[in-house]
TIFIDREN-555419 format. One line per field, with one value per residue (C-alpha): chain; residue in three letters; y, z, x. Coordinates in steps of 0.25 Angstrom, whole numbers, always signed. Layout:
<atoms>
chaine = [A;...]
residu = [ALA;...]
north = [Y;...]
up = [Z;...]
east = [X;...]
</atoms>
This chain:
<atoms>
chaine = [A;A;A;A;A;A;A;A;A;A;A;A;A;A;A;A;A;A;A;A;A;A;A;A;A;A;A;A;A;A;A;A;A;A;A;A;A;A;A;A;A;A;A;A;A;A;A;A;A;A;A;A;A;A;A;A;A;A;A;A;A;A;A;A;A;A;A;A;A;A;A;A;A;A;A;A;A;A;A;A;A;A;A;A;A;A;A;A;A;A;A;A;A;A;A;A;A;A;A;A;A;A;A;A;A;A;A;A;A;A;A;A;A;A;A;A;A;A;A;A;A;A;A;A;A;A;A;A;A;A;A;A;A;A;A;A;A;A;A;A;A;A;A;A;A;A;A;A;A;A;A;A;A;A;A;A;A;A;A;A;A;A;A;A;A;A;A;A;A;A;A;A;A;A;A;A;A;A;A;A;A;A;A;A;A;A;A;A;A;A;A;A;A;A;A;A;A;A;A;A;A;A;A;A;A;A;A;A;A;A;A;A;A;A;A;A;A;A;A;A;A;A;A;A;A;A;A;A;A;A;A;A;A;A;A;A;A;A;A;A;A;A;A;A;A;A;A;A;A;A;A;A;A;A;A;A;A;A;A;A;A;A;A;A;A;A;A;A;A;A;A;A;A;A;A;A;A;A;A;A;A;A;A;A;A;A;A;A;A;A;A;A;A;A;A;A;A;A;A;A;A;A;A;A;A;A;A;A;A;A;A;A;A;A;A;A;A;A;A;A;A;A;A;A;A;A;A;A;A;A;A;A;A;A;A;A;A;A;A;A;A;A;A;A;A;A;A;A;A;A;A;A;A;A;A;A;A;A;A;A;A;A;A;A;A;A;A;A;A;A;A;A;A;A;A;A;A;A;A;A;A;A;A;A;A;A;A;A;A;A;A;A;A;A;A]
residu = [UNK;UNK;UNK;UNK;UNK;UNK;UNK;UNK;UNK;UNK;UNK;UNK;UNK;UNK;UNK;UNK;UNK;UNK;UNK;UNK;UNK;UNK;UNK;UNK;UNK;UNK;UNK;UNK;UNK;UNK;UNK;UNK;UNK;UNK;UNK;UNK;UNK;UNK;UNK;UNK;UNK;UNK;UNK;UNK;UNK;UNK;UNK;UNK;UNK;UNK;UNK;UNK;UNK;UNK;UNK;UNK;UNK;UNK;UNK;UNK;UNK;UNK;UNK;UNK;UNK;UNK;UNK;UNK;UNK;UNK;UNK;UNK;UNK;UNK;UNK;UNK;UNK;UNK;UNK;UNK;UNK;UNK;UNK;UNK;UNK;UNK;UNK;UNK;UNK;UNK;UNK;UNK;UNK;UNK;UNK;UNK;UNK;UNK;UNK;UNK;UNK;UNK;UNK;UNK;UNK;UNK;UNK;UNK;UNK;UNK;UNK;UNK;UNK;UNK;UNK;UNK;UNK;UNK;UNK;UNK;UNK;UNK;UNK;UNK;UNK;UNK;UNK;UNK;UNK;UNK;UNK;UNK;UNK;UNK;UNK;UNK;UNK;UNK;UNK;UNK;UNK;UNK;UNK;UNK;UNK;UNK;UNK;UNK;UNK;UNK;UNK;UNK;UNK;UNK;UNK;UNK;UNK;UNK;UNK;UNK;UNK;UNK;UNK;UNK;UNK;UNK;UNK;UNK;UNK;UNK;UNK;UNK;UNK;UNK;UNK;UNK;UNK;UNK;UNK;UNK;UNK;UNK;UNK;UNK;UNK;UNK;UNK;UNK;UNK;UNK;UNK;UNK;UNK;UNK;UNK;UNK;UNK;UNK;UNK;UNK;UNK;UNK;UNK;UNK;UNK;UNK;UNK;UNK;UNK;UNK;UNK;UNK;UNK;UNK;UNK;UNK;UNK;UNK;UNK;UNK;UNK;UNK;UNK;UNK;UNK;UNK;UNK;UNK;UNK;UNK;UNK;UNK;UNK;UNK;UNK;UNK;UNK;UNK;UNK;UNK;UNK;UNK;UNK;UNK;UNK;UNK;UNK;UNK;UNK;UNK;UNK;UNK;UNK;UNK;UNK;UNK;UNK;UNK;UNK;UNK;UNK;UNK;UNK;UNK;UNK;UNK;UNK;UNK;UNK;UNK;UNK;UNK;UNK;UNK;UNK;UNK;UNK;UNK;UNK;UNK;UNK;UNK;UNK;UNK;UNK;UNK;UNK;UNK;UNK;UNK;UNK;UNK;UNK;UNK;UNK;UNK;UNK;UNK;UNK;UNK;UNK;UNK;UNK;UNK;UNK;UNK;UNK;UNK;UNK;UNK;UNK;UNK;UNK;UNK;UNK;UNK;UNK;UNK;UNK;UNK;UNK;UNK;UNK;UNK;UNK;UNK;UNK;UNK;UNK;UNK;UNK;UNK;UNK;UNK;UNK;UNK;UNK;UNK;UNK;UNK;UNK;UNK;UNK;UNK;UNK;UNK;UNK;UNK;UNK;UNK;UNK;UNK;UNK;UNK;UNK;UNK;UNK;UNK;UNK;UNK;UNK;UNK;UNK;UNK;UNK;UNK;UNK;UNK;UNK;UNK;UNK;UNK;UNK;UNK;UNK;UNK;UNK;UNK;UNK;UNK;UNK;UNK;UNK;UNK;UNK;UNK;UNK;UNK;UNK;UNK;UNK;UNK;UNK;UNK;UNK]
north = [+343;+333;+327;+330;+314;+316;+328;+323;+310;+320;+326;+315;+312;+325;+321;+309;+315;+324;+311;+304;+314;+316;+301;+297;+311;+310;+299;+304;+316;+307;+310;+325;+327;+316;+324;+336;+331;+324;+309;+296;+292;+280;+288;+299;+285;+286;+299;+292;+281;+291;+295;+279;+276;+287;+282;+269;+274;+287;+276;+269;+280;+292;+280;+279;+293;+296;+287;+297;+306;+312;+306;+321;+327;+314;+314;+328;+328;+318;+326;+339;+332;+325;+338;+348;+335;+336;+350;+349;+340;+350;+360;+353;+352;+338;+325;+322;+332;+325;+312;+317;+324;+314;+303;+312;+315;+299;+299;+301;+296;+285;+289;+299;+290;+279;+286;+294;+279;+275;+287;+286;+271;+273;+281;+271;+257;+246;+239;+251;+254;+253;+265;+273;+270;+274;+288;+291;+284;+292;+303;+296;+291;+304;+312;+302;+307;+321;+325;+317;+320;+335;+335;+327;+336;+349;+339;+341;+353;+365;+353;+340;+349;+352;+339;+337;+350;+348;+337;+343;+355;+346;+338;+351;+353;+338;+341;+354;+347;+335;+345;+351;+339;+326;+322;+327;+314;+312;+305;+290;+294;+279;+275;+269;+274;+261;+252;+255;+249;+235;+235;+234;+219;+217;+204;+209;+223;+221;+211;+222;+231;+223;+221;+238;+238;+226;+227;+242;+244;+241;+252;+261;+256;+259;+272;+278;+279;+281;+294;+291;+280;+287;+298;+290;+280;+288;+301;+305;+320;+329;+326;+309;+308;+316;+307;+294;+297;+303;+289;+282;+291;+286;+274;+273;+280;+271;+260;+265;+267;+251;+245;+251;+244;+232;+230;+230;+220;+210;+212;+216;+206;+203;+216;+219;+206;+211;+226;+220;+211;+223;+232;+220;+220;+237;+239;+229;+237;+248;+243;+240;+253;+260;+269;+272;+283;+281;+268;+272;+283;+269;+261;+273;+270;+257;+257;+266;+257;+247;+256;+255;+243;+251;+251;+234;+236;+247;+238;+227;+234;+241;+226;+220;+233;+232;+246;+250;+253;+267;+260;+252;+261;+270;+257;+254;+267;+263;+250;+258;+266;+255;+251;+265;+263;+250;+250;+263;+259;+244;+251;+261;+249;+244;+255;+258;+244;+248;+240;+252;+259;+245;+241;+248;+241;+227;+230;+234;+221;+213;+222;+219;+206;+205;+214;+203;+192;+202;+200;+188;+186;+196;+189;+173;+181;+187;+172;+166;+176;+176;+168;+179;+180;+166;+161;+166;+181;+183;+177]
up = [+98;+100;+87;+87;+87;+102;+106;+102;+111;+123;+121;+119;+132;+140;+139;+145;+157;+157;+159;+167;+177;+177;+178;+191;+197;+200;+208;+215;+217;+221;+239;+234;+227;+235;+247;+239;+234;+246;+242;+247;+238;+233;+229;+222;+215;+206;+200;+196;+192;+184;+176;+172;+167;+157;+151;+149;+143;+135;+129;+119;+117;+114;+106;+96;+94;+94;+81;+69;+75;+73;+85;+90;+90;+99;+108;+109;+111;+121;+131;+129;+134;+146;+148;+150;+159;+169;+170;+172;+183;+191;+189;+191;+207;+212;+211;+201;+191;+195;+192;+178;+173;+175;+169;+155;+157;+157;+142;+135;+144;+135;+121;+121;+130;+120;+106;+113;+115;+103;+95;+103;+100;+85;+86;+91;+85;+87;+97;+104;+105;+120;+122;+114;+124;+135;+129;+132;+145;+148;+150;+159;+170;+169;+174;+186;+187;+186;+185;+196;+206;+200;+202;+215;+221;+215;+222;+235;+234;+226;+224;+216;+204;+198;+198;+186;+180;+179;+168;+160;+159;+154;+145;+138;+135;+130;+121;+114;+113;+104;+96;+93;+93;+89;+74;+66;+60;+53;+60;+57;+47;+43;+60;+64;+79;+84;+77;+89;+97;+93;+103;+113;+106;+107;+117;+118;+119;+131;+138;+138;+142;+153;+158;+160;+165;+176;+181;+180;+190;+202;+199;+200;+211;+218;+212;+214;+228;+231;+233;+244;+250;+252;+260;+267;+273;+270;+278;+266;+263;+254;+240;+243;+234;+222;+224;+223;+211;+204;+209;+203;+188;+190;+191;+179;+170;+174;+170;+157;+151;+157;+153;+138;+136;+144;+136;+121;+131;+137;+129;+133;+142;+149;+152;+157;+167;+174;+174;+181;+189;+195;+196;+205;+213;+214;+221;+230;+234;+232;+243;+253;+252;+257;+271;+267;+257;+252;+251;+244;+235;+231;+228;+218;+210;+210;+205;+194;+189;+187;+178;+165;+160;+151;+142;+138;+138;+127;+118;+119;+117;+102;+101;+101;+97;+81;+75;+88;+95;+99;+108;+113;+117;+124;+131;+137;+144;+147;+152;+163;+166;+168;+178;+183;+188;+191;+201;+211;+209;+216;+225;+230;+234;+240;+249;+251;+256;+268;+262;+265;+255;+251;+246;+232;+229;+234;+224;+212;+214;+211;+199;+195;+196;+189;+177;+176;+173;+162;+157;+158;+150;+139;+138;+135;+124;+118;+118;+113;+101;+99;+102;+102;+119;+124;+138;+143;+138;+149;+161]
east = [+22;+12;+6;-10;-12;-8;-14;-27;-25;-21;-34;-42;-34;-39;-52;-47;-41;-53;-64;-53;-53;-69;-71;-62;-63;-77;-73;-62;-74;-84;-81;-83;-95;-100;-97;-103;-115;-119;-117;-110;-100;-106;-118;-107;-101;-113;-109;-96;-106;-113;-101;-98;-110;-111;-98;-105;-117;-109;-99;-109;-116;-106;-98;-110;-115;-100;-97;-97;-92;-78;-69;-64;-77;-83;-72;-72;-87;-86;-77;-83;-98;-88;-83;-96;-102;-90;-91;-107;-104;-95;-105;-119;-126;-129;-127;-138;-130;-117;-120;-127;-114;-106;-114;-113;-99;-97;-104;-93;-82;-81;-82;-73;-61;-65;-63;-51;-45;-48;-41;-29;-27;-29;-16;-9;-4;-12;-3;-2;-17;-18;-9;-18;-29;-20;-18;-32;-33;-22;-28;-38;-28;-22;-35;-33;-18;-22;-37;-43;-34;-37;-52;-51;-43;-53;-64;-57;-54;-63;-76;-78;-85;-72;-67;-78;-74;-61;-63;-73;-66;-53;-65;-69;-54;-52;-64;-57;-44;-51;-56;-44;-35;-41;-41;-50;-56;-69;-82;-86;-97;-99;-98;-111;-114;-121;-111;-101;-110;-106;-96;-105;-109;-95;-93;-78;-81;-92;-84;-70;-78;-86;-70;-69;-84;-81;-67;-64;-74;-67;-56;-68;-75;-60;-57;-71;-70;-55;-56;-70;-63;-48;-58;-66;-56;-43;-40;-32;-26;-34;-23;-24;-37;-33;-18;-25;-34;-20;-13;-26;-22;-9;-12;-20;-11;-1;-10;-16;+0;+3;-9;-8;+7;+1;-12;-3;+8;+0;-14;-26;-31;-21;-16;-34;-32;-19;-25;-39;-31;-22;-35;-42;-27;-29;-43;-41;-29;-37;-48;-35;-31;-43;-42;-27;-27;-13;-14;-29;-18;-11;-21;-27;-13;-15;-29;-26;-14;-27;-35;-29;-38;-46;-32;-34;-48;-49;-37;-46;-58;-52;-48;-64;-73;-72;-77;-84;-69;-77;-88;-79;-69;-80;-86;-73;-72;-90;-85;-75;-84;-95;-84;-84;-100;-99;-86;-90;-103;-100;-91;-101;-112;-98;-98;-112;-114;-103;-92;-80;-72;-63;-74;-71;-59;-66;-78;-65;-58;-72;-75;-61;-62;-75;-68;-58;-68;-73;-59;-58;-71;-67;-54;-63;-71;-56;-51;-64;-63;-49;-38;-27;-28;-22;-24;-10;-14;-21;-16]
</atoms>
């Protein structure tokens, strides 16, 4: 019999899975309702644009009107709204409608992964605070085991529409569950909203967070178009899409358990560089690969194993955020998402501009190598405030 401290985490993680499974399938989807509603696929990769950029907008804004109120009720607000979005997005006409839902399905992306971060590493040690973040982001690289393949495979075959409902339906499920399951504390009666909001005048705060904004986006200006580019230059059977985005989930849930035990092991700057330096190493691979789609079904694994870099970033971001640890944690999941816009966004002028499908991974390894410098630059403003990170930590 589980004890209910762990059944409310596997429900907080449900509604992970559920806004995993939204967020990476609508770019395994993106060929199909593309194809459907008549678009190219760069101009489709603003739909997944869409999404990103109502996370980075609902994260500050969901995290102050969200300050008072009692933790299970927010998150379980949070998914429900996520939920009813997604299925408004299978069920809508046109692109204008498609490109709207997803937007306010993104509002709460990151509240409700940055509180359920936060609760599951309260219920852990604090040495052992990074494999209570994993829990949740579990549930996350999970989806991409599981529910992306699932909705890319309901996208091939009986339409793209119920690659949306599939994760609102589970959403609404995650919501009930929260209710039921997560503990019953009071609300911050003495909270002030806007004080949360002195995070973002946090130098170490922004400059973590410009790290996941910055070098995140190359693994998304890959991912976005694997499943267009495996098409396109490929030949592959019907089942190769939906094995490369599962190869991609385990990849990533691979990651997100190694990077956990790395970050408490080597720290939190160290373990960032080697995972940035490996992410650079995986979408140039990742750009090699393209016209071969097993070798495309490889490369997915391989880029997923790079994914788990949001694990140091959250430790580091409990480390530096004060009393504001709810804006924070939302705006780290803001800052991926950033990446999220930022990435297929660069890719798609890449290939608008005639530059072929390798072009993605060309346009990934500089926006690795970019996020690294963001390291790099966090990492000066660590030393110059505290002494505890020597040189050799580091390199």
């Amino acid at each position: 019999m589980l004890d209910p401290k762990t059944l409310a985490v596997l429900a907080m993680a449900l509604g992970a899975f559920a806004i995993g499974t939204s967020e990476f399938a609508a770019m395994g989807l993106l060929p199909f309702f593309a194809r459907d509603l008549g678009i190219s696929e760069p101009q489709a990769g603003h739909v997944v644009s869409a999404y990103a950029i109502g996370v980075v907008i609902g994260a500050p804004l969901t995290s102050v009107l969200g300050a008072r109120l009692p933790r299970r009720r927010y998150l379980a607000a949070l998914i429900a709204w996520f939920g009813v979005m997604n299925l408004a997005a299978a069920a809508l006409p046109g692109l204008a409608a498609l490109t709207a839902t997803r937007f306010l399905a993104g509002l709460p992306h990151g509240g409700f992964l940055g509180v359920a971060m936060l609760m599951a590493a309260d219920a852990m040690p604090p040495e052992k605070r990074a494999r209570g973040t994993a829990q949740i982001l579990l549930g996350l690289t999970v989806a991409n085991i599981a529910g992306v393949p699932l909705a890319g495979a309901m996208g091939q075959g009986i339409g793209w529409r119920w690659g949306f409902a599939l994760p609102g339906v589970l959403a609404l499920l995650a919501a009930l569950l929260i209710l039921r399951l997560a503990p019953r504390g009071r609300g911050h009666s003495g909270a002030r909203p806007f004080s949360e909001l002195a995070a973002l005048r946090n130098p170490a705060v922004l400059l973590t967070l410009a790290v996941g904004a910055i070098g995140f986006g190359g693994m998304f200006a890959v991912y976005s178009y694997l499943s267009a580019a495996m098409l396109a230059t490929g030949s592959p059977p019907s089942w190769a899409v939906p094995v490369a985005l599962s190869m991609f989930g385990v990849g990533s849930t691979i990651s997100s358990i190694v990077l956990a035990r790395l970050t408490e092991r080597w720290g939190i700057f160290p373990t960032a560089l080697r995972s940035m330096l490996f992410m650079a190493a995986t979408q140039g691979i990742a750009s090699l690969a393209v016209g071969d789609w097993r070798a495309m079904i490889a490369s997915a694994f391989l880029l997923g194993l790079g994914s788990g870099m949001v694990i140091p970033l959250q430790s580091r971001l409990m480390d530096v955020a004060g009393e504001a640890q709810s804006m924070a944690a939302a705006m780290n999941h803001a800052a991926f998402n950033a990446a999220n816009a930022l990435g297929p966004w660069l890719a798609g002028l890449a290939l608008s501009a005639g530059w072929g499908w390798r072009s993605s991974g060309v346009v990934g390894m500089g926006l690795s190598f970019a996020g690294i410098a963001a390291l790099l630059a966090a990492w000066a403003h660590a030393r110059r405030t505290s002494r505890s990170a020597p040189l050799a930590e580091i390199c």
